[in-house]
C-alpha positions as a printed Julia matrix, in Angstrom:
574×3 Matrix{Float64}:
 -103.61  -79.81  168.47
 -102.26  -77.7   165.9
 -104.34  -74.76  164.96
 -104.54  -73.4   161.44
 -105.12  -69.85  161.14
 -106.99  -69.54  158.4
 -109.5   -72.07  159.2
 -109.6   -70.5   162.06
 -110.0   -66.83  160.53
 -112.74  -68.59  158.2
 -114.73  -70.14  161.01
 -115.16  -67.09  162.96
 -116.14  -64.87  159.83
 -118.73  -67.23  159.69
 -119.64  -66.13  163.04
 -119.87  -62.45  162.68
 -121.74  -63.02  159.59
 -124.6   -65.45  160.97
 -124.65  -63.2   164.03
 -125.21  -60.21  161.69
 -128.54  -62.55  160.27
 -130.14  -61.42  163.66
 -130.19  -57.61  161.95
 -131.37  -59.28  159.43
 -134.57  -60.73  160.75
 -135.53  -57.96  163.18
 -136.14  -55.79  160.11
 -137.85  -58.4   158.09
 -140.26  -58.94  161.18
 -140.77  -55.22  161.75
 -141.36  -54.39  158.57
 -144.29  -56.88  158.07
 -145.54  -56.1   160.85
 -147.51  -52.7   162.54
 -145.45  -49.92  163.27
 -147.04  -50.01  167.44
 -145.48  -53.72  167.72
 -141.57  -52.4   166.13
 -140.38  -51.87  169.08
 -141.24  -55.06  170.88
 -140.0   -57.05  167.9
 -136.45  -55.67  168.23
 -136.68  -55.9   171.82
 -137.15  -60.02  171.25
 -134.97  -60.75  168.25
 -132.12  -58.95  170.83
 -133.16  -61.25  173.64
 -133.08  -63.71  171.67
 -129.25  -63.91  171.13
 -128.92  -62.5   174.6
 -130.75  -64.95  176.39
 -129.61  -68.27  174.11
 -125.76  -67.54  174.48
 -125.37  -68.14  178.06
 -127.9   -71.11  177.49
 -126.16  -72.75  174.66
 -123.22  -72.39  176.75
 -124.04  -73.95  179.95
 -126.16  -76.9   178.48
 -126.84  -76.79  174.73
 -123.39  -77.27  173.44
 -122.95  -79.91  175.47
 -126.12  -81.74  175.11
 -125.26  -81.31  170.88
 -121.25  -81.83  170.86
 -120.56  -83.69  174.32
 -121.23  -87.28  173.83
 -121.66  -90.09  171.25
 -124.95  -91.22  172.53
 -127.4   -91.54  169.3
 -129.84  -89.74  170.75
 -128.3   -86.86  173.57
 -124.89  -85.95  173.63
 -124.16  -84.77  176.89
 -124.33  -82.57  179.91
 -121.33  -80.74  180.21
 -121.84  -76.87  181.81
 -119.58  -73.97  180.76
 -117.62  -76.52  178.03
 -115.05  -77.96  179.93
 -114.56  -81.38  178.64
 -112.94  -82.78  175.79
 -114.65  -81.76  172.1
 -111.33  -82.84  170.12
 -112.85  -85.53  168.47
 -115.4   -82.91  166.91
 -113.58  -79.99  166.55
 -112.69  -79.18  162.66
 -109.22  -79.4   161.79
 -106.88  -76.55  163.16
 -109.85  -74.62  164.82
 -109.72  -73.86  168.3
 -112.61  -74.66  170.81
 -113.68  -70.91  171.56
 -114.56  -70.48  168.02
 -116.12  -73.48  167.16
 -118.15  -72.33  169.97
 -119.43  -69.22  169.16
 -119.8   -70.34  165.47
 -122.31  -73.06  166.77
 -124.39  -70.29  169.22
 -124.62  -68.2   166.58
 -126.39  -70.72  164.57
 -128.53  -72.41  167.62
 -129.77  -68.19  167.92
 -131.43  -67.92  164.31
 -133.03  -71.14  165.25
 -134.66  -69.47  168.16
 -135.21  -66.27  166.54
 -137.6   -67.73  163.78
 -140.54  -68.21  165.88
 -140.63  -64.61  166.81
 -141.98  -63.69  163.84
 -145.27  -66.03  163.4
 -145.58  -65.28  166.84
 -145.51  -61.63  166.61
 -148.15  -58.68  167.45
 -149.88  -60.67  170.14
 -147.3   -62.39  172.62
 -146.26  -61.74  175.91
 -142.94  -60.75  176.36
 -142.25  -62.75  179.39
 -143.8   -65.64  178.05
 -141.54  -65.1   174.84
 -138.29  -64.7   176.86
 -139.17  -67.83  178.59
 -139.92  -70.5   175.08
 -136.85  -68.68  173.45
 -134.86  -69.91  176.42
 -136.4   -73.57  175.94
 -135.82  -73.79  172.31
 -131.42  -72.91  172.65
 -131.03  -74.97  175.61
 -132.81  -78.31  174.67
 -134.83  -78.13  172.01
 -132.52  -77.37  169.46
 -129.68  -79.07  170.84
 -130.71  -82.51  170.78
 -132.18  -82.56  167.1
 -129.05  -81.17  166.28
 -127.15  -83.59  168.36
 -128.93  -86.02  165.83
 -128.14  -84.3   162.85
 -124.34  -82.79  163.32
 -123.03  -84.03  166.74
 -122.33  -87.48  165.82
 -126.1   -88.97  166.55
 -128.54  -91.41  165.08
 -129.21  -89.64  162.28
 -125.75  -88.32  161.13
 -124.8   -92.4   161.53
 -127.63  -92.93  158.95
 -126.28  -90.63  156.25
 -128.58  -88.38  156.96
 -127.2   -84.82  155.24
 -128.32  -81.48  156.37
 -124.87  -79.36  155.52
 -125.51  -75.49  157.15
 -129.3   -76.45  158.44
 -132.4   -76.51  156.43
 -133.77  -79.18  158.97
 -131.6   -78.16  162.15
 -132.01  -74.79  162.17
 -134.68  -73.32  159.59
 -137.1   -76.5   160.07
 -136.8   -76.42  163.74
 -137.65  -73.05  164.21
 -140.38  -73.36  161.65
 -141.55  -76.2   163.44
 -142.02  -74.32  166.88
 -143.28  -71.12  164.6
 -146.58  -73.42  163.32
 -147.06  -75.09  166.87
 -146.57  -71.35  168.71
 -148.48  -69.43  165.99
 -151.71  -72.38  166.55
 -151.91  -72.41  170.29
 -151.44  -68.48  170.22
 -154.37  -68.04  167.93
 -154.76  -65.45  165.37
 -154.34  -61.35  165.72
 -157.59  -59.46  166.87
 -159.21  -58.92  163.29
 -157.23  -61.65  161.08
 -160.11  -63.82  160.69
 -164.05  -62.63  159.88
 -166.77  -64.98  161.62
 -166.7   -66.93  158.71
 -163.29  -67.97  158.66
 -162.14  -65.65  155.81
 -158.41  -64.11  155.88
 -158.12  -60.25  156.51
 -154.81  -58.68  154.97
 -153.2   -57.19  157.98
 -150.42  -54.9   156.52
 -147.16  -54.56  158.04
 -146.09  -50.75  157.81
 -142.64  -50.82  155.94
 -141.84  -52.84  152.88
 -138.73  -50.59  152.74
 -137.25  -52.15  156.68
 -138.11  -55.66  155.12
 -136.1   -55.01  151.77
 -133.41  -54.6   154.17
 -133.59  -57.39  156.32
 -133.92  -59.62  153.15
 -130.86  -57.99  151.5
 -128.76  -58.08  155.14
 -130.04  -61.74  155.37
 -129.04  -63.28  151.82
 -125.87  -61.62  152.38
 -125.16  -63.19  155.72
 -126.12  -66.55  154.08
 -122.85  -66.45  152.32
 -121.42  -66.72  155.61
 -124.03  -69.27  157.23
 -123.53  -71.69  153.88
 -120.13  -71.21  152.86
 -118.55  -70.81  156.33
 -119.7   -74.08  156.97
 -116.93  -75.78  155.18
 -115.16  -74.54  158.48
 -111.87  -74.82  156.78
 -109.97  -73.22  153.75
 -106.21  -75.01  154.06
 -106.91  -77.29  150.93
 -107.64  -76.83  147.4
 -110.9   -79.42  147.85
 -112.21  -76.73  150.6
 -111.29  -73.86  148.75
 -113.19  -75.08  145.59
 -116.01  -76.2   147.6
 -116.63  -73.09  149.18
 -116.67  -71.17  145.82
 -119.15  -73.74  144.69
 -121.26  -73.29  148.01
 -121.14  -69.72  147.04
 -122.78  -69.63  143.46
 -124.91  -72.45  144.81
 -126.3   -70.35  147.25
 -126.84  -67.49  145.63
 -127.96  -69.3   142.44
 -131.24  -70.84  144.75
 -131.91  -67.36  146.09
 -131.94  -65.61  142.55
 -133.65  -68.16  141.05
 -136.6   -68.64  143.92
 -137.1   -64.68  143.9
 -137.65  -64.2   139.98
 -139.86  -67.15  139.82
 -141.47  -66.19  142.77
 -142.31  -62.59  140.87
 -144.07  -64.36  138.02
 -145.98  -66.77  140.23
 -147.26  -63.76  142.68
 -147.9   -61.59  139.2
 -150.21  -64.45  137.32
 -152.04  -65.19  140.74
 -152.23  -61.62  141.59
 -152.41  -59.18  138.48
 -149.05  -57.66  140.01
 -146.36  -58.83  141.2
 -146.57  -58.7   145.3
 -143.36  -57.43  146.88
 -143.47  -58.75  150.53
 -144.42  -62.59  148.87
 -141.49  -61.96  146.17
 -139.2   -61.07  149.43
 -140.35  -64.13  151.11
 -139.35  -65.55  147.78
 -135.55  -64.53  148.33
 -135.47  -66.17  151.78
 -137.24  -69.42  150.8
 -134.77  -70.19  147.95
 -131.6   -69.39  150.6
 -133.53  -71.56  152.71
 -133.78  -74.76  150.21
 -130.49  -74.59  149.29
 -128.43  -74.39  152.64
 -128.87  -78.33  152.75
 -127.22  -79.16  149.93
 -125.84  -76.39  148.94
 -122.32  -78.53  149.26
 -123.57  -81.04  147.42
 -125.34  -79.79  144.06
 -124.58  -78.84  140.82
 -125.76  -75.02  140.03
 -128.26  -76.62  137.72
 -129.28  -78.41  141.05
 -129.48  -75.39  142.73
 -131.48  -73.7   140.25
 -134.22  -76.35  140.18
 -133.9   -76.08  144.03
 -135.41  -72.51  143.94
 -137.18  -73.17  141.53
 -139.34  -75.62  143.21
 -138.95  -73.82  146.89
 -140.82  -70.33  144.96
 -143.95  -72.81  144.62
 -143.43  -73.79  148.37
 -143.53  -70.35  149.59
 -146.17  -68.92  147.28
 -148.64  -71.91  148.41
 -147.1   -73.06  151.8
 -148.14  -69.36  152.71
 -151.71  -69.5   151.33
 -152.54  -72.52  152.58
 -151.22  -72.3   156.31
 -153.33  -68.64  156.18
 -156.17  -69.61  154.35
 -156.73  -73.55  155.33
 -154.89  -74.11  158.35
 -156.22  -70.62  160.11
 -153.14  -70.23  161.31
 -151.36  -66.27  161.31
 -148.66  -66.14  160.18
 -147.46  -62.41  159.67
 -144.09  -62.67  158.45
 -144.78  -65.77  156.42
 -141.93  -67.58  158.69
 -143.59  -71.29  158.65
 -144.14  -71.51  155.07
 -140.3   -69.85  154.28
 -138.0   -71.53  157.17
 -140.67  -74.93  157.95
 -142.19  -75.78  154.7
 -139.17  -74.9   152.41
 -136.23  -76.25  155.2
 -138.91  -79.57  155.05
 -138.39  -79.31  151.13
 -134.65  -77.95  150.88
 -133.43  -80.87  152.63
 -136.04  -83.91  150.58
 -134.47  -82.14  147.86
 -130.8   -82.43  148.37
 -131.69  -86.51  148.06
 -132.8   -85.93  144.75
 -130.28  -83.12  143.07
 -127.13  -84.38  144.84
 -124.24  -85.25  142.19
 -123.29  -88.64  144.7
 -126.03  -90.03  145.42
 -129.02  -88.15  144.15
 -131.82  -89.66  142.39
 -131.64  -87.77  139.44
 -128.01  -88.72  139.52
 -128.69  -92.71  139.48
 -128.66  -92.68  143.35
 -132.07  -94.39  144.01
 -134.15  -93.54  146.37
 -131.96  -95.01  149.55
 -130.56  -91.66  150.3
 -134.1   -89.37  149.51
 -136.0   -91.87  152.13
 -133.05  -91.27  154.55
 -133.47  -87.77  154.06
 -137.48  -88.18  154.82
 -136.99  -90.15  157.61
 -134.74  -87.47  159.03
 -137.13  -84.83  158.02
 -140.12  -86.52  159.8
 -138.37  -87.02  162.81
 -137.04  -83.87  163.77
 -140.54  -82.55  163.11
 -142.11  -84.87  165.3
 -139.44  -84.08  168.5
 -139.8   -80.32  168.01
 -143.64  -80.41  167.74
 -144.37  -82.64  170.82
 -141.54  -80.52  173.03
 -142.6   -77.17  171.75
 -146.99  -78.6   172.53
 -145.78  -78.86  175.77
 -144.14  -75.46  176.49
 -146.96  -73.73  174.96
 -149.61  -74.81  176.55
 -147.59  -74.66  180.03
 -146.8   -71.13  179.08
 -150.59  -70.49  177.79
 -151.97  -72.33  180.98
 -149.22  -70.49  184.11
 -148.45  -67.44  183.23
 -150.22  -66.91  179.72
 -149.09  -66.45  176.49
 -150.86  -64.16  174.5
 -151.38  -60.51  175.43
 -154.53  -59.19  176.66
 -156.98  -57.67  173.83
 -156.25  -54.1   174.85
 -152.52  -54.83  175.25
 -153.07  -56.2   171.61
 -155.39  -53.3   170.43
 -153.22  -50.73  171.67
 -150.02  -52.6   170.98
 -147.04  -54.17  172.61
 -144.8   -51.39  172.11
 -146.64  -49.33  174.46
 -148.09  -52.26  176.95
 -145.41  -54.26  177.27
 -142.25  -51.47  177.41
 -143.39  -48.21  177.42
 -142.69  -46.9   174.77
 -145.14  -44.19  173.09
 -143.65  -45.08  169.29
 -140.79  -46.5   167.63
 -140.5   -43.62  165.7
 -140.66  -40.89  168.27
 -138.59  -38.16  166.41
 -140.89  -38.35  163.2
 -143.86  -36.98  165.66
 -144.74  -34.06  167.24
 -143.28  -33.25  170.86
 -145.85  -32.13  172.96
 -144.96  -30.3   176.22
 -147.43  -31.96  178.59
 -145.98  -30.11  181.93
 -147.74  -27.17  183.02
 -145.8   -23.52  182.71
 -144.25  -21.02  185.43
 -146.66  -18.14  186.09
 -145.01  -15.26  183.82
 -142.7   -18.01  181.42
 -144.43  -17.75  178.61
 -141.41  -16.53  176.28
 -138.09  -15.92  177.56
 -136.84  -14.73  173.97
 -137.42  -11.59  172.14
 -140.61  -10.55  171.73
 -142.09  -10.22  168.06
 -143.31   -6.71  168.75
 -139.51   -5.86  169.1
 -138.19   -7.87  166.24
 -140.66   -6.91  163.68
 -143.34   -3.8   164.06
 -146.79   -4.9   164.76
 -149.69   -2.71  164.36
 -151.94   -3.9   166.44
 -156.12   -4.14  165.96
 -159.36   -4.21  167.9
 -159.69   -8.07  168.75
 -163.58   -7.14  168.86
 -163.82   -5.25  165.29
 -166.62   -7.21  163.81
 -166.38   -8.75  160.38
 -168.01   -6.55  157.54
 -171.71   -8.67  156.51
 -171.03   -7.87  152.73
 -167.6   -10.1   152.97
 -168.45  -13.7   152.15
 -165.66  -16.39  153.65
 -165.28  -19.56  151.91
 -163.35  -22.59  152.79
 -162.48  -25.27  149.68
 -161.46  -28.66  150.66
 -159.83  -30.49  147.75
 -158.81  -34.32  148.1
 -156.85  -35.51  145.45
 -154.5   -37.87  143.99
 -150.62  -36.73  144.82
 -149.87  -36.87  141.08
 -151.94  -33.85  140.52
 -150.36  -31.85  143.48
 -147.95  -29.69  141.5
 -150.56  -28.64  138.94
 -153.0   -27.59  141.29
 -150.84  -25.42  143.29
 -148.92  -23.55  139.9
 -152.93  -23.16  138.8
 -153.83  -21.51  142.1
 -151.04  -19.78  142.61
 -151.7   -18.01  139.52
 -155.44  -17.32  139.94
 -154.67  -15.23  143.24
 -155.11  -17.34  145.78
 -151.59  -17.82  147.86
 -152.74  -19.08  151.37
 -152.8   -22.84  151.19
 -152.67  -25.82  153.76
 -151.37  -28.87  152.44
 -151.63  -32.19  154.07
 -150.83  -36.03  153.44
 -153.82  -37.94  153.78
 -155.18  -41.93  153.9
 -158.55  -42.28  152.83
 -161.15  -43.68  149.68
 -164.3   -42.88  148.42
 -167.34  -44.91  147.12
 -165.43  -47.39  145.28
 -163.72  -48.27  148.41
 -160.29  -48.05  146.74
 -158.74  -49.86  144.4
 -159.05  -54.17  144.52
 -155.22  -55.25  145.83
 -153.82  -58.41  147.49
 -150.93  -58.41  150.35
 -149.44  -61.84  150.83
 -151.67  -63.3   148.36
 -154.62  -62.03  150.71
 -157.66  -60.2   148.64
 -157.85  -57.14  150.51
 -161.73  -56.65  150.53
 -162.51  -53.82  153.16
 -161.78  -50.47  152.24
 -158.97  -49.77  150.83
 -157.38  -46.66  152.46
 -155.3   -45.1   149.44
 -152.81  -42.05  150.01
 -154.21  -38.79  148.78
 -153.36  -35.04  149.55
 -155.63  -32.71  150.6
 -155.42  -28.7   149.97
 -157.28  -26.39  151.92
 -158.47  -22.33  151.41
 -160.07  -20.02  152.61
 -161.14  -17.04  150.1
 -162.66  -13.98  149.89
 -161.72  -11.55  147.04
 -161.16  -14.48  144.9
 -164.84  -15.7   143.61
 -165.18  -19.37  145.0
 -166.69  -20.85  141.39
 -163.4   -19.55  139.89
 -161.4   -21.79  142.29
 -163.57  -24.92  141.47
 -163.24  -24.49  138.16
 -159.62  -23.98  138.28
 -159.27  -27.23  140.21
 -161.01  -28.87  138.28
 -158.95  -28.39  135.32
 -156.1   -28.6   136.91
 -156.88  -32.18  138.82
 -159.03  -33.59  135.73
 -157.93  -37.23  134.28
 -160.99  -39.11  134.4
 -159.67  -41.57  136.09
 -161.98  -42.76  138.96
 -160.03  -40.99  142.2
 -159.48  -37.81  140.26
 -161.12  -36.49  143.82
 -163.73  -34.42  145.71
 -164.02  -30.45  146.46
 -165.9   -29.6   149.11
 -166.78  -25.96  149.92
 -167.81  -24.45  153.29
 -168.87  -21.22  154.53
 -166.41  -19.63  157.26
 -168.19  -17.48  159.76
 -164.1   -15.47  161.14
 -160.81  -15.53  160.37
 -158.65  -14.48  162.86
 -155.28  -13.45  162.56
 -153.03  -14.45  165.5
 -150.79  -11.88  165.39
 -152.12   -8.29  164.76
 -155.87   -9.31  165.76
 -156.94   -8.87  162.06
 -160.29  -10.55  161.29
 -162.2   -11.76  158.11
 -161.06  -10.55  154.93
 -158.26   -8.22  156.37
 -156.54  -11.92  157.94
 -156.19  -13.15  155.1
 -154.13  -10.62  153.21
 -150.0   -10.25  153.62
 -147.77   -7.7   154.66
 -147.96   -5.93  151.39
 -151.7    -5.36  151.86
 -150.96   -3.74  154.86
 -148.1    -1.1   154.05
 -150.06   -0.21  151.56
 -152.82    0.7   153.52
 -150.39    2.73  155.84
 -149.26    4.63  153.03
 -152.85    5.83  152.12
């Protein structure tokens, strides 16, 4: 065989590109999900390429590529035999190999995210495993390998059914037998909005992802040594991309008419479902096609979503049933009715849509009864859900270890006890900067009145309040980030076209004093002025009375604590 370097060059671009999705999805599935699971969600979507390339390698590619049977390939470990019959033109086995592992690992990676928050690890490790090394192999044996399907005319070009569906599939049948996440569900059956913790890590997996999709759709020409390829993959390209674009704006307008505003993780969603709907036939459409495709897969999403959480009781937290199941299910009916040869919109009749039904059906049906099985082996040997405190406290912890995820945005704590004698091995403050030092017993004068004001408040106002109290007298603030809501429970929102009905908790700031010299009413008033909208959440001021102050330092209490440096040479000077 001859190779052909670019082809070649193209295929494994493809590769590193579709590998690269795997970045992709681990910050789509952290993001939507709680900050105490992060870490066990990158743990799996790494495992997940870690544990299926060996796999695919000793028995998937085999069982896909390594026969002409119509319904199983073959069992050839390691690839040794003889793939030239199915090898693209001028590409060398190594790379056709990894090209095909990469895809066979977003398969598996799917189901991590329906699945997420509440499964073991082990357990996870172990139907990951299943999933490269059969599961996936033989529907795709059907589909792209040469089997009963492909002999049809069945057309699935870079995997809407063979790799979105499929791991779609197995997200729904995991995600059912799992059960929902402590809290998802009241005893009535209605859907709690669980929020995931950063919108901002899911933008990013979204954006990493529809790039990489250039790669996983038009790589899939797996050549670029003739003019027909070279066009093709330009046309795969704006395809592609068309879908996507399309699918997220109308996915915007759907979410802001259902909603009141548009939702951002649903309009996200949005961008995946369209890339999702199109990578069937995204060789075969027109970009009017392709527009229509997105078009119709926003709907999907938007209502696939709702009705799998609010019908089927089934949690779903990253939304990964209704955007790689539902809208592979639709992507690939669809290519039977927008492809230019043989479409039905194109005169084609509906030979080639039942084909594409039949296909669709099928492949659900194989990965549903296989993946029953292994999840209700899993959930009946080992388990497969974690335990309710594991759950409660979260995986991240539980099931590695790990305190947080985000261990350098929190305060270190030394938890070891001290040497007799350590307690500061620098220079002492006494030496660096004269201390005058005071009676720690002096007591606190009974004619000087200590008052503490608490002020919550919207963040808008923080600016104003501080010029405003800065320039009444009062100089010794502590300022703090808050999550809270008062009477009105917070304002009425939806996440993932969920009502969130329980309290709302809404970010505020909160400012506190303590005063003396500076008469307390003076401060309220000032606050008030300067926080004032009337707006409902304008905020609360609470005032205490504070029986010491102590200052740390010199041993200053009440009113004498509270003033600076200033105050105090001064004083000296008198």
């Amino acid at each position: 065989m001859e190779f052909s370097a670019v082809n070649t060059i193209w295929v494994l671009l493809g590769a590193a590109l579709v590998f690269f999705m795997q970045a992709g999805f681990a910050m789509v599935e952290t993001g939507f999900t709680r900050a105490k699971n992060a870490g066990n969600i990158i743990m799996k979507n790494l495992m997940d390429f870690a544990i299926g390339t060996p796999l695919f390698w000793l028995t998937g590619f085999g069982i896909m590529f390594g026969g002409a049977g119509a319904f199983i390939g073959g069992f050839d470990p390691l690839v040794r035999g003889d793939y030239s019959g199915i090898l693209p033109a001028g590409v060398p086995l190594p790379a056709y190999l990894i090209f095909q592992t990469v895809f066979c690992a977003t398969a598996a990676t799917i189901v991590s995210g329906a699945m997420a928050e509440r499964t073991k690890f082990i357990s996870y490790c172990i139907y990951s495993a299943i999933i490269s090394a059969v599961v996936y192999p033989v529907s795709g044996h059907w589909i792209w390998g040469g089997g009963w399907l492909a002999q049809m005319g069945f057309h699935d070009f870079a995997g809407s059914t063979a790799v979105h569906m499929c791991g779609g599939v197995a997200a729904l049948i995991g995600a059912k037998v799992l059960g929902p996440r402590i809290g998802k569900y009241t005893e009535d059956g209605k859907p709690n909005a669980i929020l995931g913790h950063s919108l901002t890590l899911g933008a990013l997996g979204v954006f990493i992802l529809w790039f990489c999709w250039f790669g996983f759709n038009g790589c899939s020409t797996v050549a670029m040594d003739s003019d027909a390829a070279v066009y093709s993959a330009g046309n795969i390209f704006v395809t592609t991309n068309l879908a996507a674009a399309t699918a997220t704006a109308a996915t915007m307008i759907i979410t802001w008419l259902r909603y009141g505003k548009p939702d951002i993780s649903m309009t996200l969603n949005g961008s995946l479902a369209g890339l999702v709907a199109i990578t069937a036939g995204c060789d075969m459409v027109s970009p009017a096609g392709a527009f229509f495709i997105g078009l119709i897969a926003a709907f999907v999403v938007v209502f696939g979503i709702e009705f799998i959480d609010k019908v089927c009781k089934i949690d779903d937290p990253v939304g990964a049933i209704g955007v790689h199941g539902m809208c592979g299910a639709a992507g690939t009916l669809l290519t039977g009715v927008f492809a230019v040869d043989g479409g039905l919109v194109y005169g084609g009749g509906f030979s080639f849509l039942g084909i594409q039904l039949l296909g669709v059906v099928c492949v659900i049906l194989w990965v549903s009864v296989t993946m029953i099985i292994t999840f209700n082996v899993l959930k009946h040997t080992i388990g497969l859900r974690a335990s309710e405190e594991e759950e409660t406290k979260g995986l991240d912890v539980t099931e590695h270890n790990l305190a947080s995820s985000y261990a350098d945005f929190m305060p270190m704590v030394f938890m070891g006890k001290a040497k007799e004698g350590a307690a500061d091995a620098g220079v002492s403050v006494e030496k660096a900067v004269p201390v005058e030092h005071y009676p720690s017993a002096k007591p606190v004068s009974a004619n000087v009145k200590l008052s503490k004001v608490v002020m919550i408040f919207n963040q808008a106002g923080f600016t104003a309040l501080k010029d405003a109290l800065t320039d009444l007298g009062v100089t010794g603030m502590t300022i703090t980030q808050v999550m809270g809501c008062g009477t009105q429970k917070g304002h009425v929102n939806y996440y993932r076209g969920i009502k969130v009905e329980e309290a709302a908790l809404l970010p505020k700031m909160k400012l506190e004093v303590v005063v003396s010299k500076v008469p307390v009413e003076d401060v309220i008033e000032t606050a008030r002025k300067a926080l004032y909208t009337g707006n409902i959440g304008d905020g609360k001021i609470f005032v205490y009375e504070v029986e010491n102050v102590v200052k740390v330092r010199t041993g200053e209490q009440g009113d004498d604590a509270l003033q600076g440096e200033e105050k105090n040479r001064n004083y000296n000077l008198r």
